[in-house]
C-alpha positions as CSV (number, residue, x, y, z in Angstrom):
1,X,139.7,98.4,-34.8
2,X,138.3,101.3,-36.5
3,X,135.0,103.4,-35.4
4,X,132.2,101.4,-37.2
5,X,130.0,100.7,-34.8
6,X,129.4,96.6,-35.6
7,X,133.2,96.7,-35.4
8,X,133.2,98.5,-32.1
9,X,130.7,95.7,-31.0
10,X,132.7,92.8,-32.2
11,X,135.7,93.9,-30.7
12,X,133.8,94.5,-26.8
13,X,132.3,90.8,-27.8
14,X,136.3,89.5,-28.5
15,X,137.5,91.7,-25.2
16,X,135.0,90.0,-22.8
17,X,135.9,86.2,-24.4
18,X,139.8,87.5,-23.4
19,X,138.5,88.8,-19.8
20,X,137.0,85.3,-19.3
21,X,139.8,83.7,-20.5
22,X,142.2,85.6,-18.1
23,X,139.5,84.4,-15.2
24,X,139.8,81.3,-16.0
25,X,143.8,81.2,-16.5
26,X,143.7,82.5,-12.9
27,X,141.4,79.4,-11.4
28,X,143.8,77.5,-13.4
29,X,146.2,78.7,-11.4
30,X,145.0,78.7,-8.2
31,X,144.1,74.9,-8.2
32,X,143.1,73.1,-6.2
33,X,143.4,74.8,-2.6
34,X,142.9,78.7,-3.6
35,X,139.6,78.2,-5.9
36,X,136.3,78.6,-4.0
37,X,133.1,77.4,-5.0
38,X,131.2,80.3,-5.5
39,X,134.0,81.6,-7.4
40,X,133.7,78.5,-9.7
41,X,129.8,79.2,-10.1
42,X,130.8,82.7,-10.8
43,X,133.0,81.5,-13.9
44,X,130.9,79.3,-15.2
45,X,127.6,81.9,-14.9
46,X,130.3,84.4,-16.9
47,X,131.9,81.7,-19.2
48,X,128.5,80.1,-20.6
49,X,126.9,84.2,-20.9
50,X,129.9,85.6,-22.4
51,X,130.6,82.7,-25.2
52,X,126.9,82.9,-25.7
53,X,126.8,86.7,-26.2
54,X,130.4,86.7,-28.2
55,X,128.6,84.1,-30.5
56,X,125.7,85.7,-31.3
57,X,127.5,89.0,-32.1
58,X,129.8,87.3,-34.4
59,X,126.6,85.5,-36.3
60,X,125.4,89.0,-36.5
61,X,128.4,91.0,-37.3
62,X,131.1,89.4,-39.1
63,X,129.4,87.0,-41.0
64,X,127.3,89.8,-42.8
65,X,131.2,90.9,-43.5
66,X,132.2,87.7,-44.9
67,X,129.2,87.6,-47.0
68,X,129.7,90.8,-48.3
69,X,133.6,90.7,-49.2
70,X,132.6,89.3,-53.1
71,X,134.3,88.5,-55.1
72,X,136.2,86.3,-52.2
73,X,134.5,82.9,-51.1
74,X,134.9,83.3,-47.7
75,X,132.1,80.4,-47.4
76,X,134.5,77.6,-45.8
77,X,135.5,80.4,-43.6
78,X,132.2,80.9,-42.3
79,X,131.6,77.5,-41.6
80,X,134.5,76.7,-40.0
81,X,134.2,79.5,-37.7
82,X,130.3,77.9,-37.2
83,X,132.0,74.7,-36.6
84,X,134.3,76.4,-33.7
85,X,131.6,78.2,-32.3
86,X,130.0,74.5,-31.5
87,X,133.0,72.9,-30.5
88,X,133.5,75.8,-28.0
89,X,130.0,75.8,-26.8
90,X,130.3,72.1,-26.2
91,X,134.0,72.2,-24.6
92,X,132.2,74.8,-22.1
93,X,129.5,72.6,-21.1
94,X,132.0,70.3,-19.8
95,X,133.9,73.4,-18.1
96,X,130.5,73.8,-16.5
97,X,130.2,70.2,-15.7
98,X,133.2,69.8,-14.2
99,X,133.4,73.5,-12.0
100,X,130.2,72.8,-10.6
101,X,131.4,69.6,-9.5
102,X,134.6,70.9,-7.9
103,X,132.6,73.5,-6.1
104,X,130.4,70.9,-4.9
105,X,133.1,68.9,-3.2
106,X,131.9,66.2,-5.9
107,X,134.7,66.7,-8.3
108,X,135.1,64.0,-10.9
109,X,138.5,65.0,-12.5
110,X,142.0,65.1,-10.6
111,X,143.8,68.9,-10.3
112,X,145.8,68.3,-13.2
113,X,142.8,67.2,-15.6
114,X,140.7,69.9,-14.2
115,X,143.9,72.3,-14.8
116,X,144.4,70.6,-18.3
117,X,140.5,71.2,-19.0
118,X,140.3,75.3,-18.0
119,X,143.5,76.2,-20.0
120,X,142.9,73.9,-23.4
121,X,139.5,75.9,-23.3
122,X,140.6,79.3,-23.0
123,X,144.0,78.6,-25.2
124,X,141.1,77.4,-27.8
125,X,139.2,80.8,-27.1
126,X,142.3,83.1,-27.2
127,X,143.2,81.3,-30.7
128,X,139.7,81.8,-31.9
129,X,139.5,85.4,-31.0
130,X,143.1,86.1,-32.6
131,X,142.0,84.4,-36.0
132,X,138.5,86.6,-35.9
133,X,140.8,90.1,-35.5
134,X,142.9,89.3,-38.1
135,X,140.3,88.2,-40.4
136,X,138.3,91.3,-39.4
137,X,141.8,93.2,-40.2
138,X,142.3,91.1,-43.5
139,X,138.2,92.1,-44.5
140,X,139.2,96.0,-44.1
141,X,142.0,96.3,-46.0
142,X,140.4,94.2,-49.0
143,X,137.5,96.5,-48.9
144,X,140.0,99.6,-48.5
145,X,141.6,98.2,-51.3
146,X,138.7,97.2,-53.3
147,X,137.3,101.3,-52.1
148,X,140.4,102.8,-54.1
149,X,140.2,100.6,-57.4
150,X,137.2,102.1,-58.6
């Protein structure tokens, strides 16, 4: 990304979603024998801060920029990235739900659900991130473009 500071923010927002992601791909991994409890309170402590944080700096940073690239509607785009920050919030309360319960000796899903659950969240996180660069990318060169018209 370039130097702009609310872009330099946004991107350390997108690189610590990817960091937790990459956590998470490796408790995914190391199922059921090699994942400790603490390590699972650990993830979910970083997961639920992290998607919190990464939210609030996109509501503060990128939707200013989608607001501000007129003449485009970029509207629908806005809410549907809204709409995915819900749906990720909400897919990490049940991460929460279900680490705490594995670390707990209490857990409610088999290995392969609780295997199935880590990696559709952080595949759903790694595709949200990727759509928020390029849109970030797409938002620059319109207003590099829109720069050198006038």
């Amino acid at each position: 990304m370039r130097n702009n500071s609310p872009l330099v923010a946004l991107e350390r927002h997108h690189w610590a979603l990817l960091h937790i992601c990459e956590e998470l791909e490796m408790a995914a991994d190391d199922l059921p024998d090699r994942l400790e409890p603490a390590r699972c309170a650990k993830l979910v402590r970083a997961t639920l801060t992290t998607l919190a944080d990464a939210h609030a700096g996109e509501e503060r940073l990128l939707f200013p920029m989608l607001a501000a690239a007129a003449p485009l509607d970029l509207a629908p785009v806005a809410r549907r990235l809204r709409q995915e920050h819900e749906t990720d919030q909400a897919a990490a309360e049940e991460l929460k739900e279900a680490l705490l319960s594995f670390a707990e000796g209490r857990p409610f899903l088999s290995t392969d659900a609780m295997g199935y659950l880590l990696r559709s969240f952080f595949e759903g996180v790694r595709r949200h991130v990727r759509s928020e660069q390029e849109l970030v990318t797409l938002l620059l060169d319109f207003a590099g473009h829109k720069g050198s018209m006038h």
